[in-house]
C-alpha positions, 0 to 999 in steps of 0.5 A: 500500500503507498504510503508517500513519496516526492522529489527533485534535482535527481532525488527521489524517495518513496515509502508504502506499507507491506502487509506480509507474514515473510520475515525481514529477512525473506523480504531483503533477500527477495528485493535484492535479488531484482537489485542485481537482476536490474543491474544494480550493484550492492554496496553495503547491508546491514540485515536485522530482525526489526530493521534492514537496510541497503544500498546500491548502485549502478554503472551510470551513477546512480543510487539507491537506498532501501530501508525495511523496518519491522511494523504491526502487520508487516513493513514500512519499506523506504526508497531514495533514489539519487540520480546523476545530472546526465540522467536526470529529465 
């Protein structure tokens, strides 16, 4: 479910509940694996029971940062992306 999102100058960010029984765990490793089927790059992890969080990037210079926090009934997940300026419409 959306819960919001904005953005500008190349950075962006979204956030939306996911009403799950999958474990923190479950759910990182399953967005990780589309990161690295999209050709992005993981940079850095860190994986716990109630928080997750991750970054990524890509060969044309752009980031992404994903948050996975613990919530009655599942997770908020939380994305930025950051684009560089060549790529930016």
């Amino acid at each position: 479910m959306p819960h919001g999102g904005g953005g500008s100058n190349g950075q962006e960010s979204a956030s939306a509940f996911l009403g799950t029984s999958r474990t923190n765990r479950e759910l990182f490793e399953a967005f990780s694996r589309e990161m690295v089927s999209q050709g992005w790059t993981e940079q850095a992890h860190t994986l716990g029971e109630e928080v997750s969080s991750a970054g990524w990037s890509d060969e044309q210079g752009g980031v992404v940062v994903v948050t996975l926090s613990a919530v009655t009934g599942g997770f908020l997940a939380r994305m930025a992306v950051t684009r560089p300026e060549q790529l930016r419409t």
